[in-house]
SEFI-740663 format. One line per field, with one value per residue: residue number from 0; residue in three letters; x, y, z of N, C-alpha, C in turn. Coordinates in pm, whole numbers. Example, Ala and Ser with C-alpha at 12.3 -4.5 7.8 and 13.67 -1.06 7.14 Angstrom:
! residues 2
resi	c(0  1)
resn	c(ALA  SER)
nxx	c(1319  1285)
nyy	c(-569  -225)
nzz	c(780  708)
caxx	c(1230  1367)
cayy	c(-450  -106)
cazz	c(780  714)
cxx	c(1320  1290)
cyy	c(-330  3)
czz	c(780  787)
END
This chain:
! residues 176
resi	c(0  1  2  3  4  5  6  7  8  9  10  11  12  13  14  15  16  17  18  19  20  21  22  23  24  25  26  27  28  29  30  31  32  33  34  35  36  37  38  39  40  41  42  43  44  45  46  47  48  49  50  51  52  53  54  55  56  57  58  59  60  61  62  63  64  65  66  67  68  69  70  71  72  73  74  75  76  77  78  79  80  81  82  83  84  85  86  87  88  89  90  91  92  93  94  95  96  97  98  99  100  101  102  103  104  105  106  107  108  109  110  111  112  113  114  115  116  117  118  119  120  121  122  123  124  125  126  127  128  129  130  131  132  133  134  135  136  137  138  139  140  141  142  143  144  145  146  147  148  149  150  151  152  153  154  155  156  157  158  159  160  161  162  163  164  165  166  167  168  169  170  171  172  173  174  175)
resn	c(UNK  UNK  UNK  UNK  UNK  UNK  UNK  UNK  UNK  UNK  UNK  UNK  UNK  UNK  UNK  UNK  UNK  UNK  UNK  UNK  UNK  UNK  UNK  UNK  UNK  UNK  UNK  UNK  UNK  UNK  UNK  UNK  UNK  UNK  UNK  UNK  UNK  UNK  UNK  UNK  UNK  UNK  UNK  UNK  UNK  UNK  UNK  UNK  UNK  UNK  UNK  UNK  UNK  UNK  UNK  UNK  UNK  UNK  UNK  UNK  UNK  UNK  UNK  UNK  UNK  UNK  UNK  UNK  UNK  UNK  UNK  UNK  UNK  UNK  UNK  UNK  UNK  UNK  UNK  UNK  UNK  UNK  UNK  UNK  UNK  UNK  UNK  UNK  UNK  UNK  UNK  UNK  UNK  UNK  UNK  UNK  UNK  UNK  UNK  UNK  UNK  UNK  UNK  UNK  UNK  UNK  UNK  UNK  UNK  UNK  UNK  UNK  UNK  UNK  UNK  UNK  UNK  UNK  UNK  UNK  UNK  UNK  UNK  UNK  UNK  UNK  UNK  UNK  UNK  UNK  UNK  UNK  UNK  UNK  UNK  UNK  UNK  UNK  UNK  UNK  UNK  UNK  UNK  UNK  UNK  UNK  UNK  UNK  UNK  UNK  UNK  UNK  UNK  UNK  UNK  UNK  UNK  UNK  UNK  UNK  UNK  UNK  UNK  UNK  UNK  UNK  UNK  UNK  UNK  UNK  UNK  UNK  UNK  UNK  UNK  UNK)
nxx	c(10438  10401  10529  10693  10568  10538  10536  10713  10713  10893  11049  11116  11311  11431  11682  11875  11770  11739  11824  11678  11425  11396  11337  11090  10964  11008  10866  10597  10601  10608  10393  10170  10203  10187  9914  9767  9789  9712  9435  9328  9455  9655  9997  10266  10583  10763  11016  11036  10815  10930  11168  11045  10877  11139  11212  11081  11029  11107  10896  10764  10879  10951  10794  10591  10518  10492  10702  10670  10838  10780  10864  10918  11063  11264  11315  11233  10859  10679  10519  10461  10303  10322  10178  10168  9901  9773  9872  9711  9562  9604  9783  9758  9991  10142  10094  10162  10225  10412  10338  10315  10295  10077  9774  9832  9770  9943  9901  9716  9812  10043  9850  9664  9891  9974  9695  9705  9891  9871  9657  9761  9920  9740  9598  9289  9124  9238  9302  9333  9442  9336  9399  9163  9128  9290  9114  9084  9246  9058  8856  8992  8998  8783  8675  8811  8673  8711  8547  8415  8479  8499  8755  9070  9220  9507  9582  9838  9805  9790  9512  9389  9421  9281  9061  9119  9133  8985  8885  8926  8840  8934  8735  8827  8658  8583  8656  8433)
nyy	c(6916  7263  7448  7425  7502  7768  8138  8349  8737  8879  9225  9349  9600  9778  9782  9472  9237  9088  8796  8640  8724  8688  8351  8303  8435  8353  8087  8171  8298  8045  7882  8057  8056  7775  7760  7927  7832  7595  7684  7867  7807  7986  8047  8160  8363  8262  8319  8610  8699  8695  8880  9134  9123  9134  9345  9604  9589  9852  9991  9843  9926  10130  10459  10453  10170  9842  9535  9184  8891  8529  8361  8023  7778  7813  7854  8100  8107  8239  8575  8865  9217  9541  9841  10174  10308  10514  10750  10761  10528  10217  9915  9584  9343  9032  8841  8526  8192  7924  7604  7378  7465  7603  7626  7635  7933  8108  8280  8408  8551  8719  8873  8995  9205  9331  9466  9590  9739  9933  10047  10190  10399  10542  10464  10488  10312  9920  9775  9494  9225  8933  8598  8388  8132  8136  8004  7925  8167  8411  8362  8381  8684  8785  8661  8862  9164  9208  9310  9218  9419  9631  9620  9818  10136  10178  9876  9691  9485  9424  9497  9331  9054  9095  8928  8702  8734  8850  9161  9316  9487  9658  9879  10064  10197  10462  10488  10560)
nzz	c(11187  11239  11190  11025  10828  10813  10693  10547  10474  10228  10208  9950  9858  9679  9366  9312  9357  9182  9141  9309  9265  8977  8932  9010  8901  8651  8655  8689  8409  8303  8352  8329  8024  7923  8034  7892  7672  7679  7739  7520  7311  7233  7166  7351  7420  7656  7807  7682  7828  8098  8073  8000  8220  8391  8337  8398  8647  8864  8890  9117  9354  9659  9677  9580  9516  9580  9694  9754  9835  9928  10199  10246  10452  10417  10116  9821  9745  9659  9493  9504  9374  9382  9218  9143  8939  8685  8842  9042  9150  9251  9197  9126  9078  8903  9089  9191  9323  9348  9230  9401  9618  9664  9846  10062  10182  10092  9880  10009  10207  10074  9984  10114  10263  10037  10020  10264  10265  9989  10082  10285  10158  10026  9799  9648  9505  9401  9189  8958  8717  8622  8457  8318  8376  8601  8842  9152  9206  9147  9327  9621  9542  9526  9779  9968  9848  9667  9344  8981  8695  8429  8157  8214  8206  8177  8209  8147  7943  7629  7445  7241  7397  7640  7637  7762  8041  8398  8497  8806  9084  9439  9656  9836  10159  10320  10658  10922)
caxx	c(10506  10322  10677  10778  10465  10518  10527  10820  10668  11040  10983  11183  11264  11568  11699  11927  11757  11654  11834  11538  11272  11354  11282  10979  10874  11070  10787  10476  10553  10609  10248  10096  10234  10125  9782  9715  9827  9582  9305  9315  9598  9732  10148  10364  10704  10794  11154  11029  10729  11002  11213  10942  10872  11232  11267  10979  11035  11188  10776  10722  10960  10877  10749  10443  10518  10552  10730  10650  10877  10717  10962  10895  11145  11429  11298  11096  10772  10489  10560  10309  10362  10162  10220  10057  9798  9737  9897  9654  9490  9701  9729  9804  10060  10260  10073  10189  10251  10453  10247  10360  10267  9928  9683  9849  9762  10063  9889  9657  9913  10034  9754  9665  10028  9953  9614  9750  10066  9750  9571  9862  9992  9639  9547  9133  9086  9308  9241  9441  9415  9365  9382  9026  9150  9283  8984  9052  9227  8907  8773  9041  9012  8642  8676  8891  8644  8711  8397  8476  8490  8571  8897  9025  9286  9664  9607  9942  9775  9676  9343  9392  9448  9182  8926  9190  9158  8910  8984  8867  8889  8851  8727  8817  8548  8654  8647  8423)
cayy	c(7030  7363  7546  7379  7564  7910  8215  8495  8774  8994  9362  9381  9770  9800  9662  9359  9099  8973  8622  8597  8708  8605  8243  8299  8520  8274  7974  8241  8284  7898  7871  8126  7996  7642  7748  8031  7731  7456  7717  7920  7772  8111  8058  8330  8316  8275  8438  8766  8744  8735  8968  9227  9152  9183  9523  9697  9560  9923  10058  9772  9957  10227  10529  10414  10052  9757  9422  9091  8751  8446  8249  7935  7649  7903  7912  8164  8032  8344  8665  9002  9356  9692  9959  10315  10302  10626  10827  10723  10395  10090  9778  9417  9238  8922  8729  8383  8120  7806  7533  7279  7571  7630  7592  7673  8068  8200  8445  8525  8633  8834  8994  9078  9214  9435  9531  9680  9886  9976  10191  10307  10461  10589  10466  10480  10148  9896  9708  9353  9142  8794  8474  8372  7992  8128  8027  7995  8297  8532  8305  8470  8781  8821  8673  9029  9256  9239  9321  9193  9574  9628  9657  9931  10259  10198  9777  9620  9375  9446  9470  9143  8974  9112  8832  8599  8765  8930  9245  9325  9602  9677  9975  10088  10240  10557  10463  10707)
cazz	c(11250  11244  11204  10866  10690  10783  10551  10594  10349  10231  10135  9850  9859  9606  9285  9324  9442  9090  9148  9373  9180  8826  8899  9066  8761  8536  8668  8632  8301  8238  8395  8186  7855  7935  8062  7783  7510  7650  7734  7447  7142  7161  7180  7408  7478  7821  7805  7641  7970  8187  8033  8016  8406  8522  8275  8453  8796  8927  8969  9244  9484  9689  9744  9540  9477  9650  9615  9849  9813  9989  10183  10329  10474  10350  9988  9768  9645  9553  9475  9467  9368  9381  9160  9113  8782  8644  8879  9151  9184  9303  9092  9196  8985  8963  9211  9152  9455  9268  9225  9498  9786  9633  9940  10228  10279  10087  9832  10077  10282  9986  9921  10255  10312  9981  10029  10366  10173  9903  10172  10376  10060  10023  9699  9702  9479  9342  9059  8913  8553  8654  8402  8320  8436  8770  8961  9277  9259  9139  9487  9682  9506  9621  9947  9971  9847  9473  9184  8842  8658  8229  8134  8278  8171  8160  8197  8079  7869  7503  7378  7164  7500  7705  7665  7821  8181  8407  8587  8941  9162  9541  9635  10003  10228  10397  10796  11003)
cxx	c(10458  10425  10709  10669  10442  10580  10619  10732  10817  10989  11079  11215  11324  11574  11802  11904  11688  11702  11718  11432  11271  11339  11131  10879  10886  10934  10631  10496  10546  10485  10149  10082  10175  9973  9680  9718  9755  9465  9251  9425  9630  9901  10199  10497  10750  10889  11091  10940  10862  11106  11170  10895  10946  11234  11184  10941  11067  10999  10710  10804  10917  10911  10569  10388  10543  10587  10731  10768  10825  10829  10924  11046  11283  11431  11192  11017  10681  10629  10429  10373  10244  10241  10106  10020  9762  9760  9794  9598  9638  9638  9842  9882  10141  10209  10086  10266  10274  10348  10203  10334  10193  9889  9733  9841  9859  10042  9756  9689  9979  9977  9703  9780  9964  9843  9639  9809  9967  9696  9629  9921  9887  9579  9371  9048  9233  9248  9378  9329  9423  9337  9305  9003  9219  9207  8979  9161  9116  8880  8851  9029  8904  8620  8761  8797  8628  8615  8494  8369  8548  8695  8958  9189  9427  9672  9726  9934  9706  9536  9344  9398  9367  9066  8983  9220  9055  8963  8875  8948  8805  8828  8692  8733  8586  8526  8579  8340)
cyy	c(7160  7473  7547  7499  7726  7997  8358  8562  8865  9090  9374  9557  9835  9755  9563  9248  9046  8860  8571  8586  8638  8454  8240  8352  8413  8131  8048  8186  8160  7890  7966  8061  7848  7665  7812  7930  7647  7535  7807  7905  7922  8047  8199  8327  8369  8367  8512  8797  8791  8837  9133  9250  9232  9358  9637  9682  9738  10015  9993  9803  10117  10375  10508  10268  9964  9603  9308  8979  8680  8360  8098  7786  7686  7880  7955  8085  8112  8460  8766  9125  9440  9786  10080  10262  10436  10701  10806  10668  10304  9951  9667  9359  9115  8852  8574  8331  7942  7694  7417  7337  7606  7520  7595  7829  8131  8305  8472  8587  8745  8906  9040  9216  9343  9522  9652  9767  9971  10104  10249  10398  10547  10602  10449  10373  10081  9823  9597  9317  9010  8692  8429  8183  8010  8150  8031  8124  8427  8466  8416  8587  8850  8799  8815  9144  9283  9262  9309  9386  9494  9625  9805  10027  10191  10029  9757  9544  9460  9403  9367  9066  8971  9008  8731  8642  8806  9032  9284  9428  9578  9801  10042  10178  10351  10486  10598  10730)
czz	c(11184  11171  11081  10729  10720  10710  10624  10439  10344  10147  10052  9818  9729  9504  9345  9407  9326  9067  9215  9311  9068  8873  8936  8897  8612  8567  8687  8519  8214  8258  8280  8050  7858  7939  7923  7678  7526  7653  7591  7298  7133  7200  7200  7478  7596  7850  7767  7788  8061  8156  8041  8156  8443  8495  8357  8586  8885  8974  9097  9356  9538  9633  9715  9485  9593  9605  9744  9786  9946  10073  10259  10350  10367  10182  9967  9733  9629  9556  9467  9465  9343  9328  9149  8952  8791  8743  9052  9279  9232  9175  9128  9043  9011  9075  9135  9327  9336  9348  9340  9639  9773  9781  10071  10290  10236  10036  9899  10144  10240  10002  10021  10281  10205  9963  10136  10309  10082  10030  10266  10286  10032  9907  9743  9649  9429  9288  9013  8772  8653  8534  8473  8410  8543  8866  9075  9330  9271  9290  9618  9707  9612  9746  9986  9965  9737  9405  9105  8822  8491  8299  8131  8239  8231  8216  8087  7924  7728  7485  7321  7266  7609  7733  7746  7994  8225  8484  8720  8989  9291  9567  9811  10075  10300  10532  10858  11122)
END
């Protein structure tokens, strides 16, 4: 049944809908911490990730942010957000699609969804951090448009942490 596997994307505009998000964010950062600890023995505590998410959730809402939840078969399973970077640019965060809904089109549906909000807002690139072991997201990324780029001005991520991601940017074409 064709019906069972489709993808509601919800615009999150507001605060209070973090019963929604924190689990979604709460099973990123389980993913992270697991992946970062077999690919690299670094140890990072999940609660403080998510903590640090929900605290700084209020730039993924609009006028220069945006916030996606995934829903399928009447529960969340991804999440994506776009925030302004340096006053300008656009930047992809929080894409995660729980593990069990990997491969059916959900964060490309995301990222579609936010690439669109990205150039109606009229940022002129956006740029994301991706974990160096989320491969077929970089696949995604680039099927999009993405170049791997340095590490790039007002990234989240410490410099000590930098080797553990790559960063990518797209860089939209003025239409003419």
């Amino acid at each position: 049944n064709p019906e069972k596997n489709l993808v509601e994307l919800v615009h999150i505009k507001t605060g209070g809908r973090e019963k929604d998000i924190q689990p979604l964010f709460a099973a990123y950062a389980e993913w992270l911490k697991e992946n970062i600890q077999r690919e690299f023995s670094i140890q990072l505590d999940s609660n403080e990730m998510v903590h640090s998410f929900l605290a700084g959730i209020d730039k993924f809402y609009p006028p220069q942010g945006r916030s996606y939840l995934a829903k399928q078969n009447g529960n969340f399973v991804g999440v994506g957000c776009l925030k302004t970077l340096e006053g300008e640019l656009g930047e992809i965060k929080r894409m995660f699609v729980q593990e069990d809904h990997r491969g059916m089109g959900i964060a490309k549906a995301i990222l579609d969804r936010l690439i669109a909000e990205a150039r109606a807002i009229g940022y002129p690139k956006i740029r994301l951090d991706s974990p160096k072991f989320a491969t077929a997201s970089h696949s995604l990324y680039r099927s999009r448009g993405f170049q791997p780029i340095q590490r790039y001005q007002g990234s989240e991520l410490e410099e000590e942490y930098a080797h553990l991601v790559i960063y990518m940017e797209l860089e939209f074409k003025e239409r003419t």
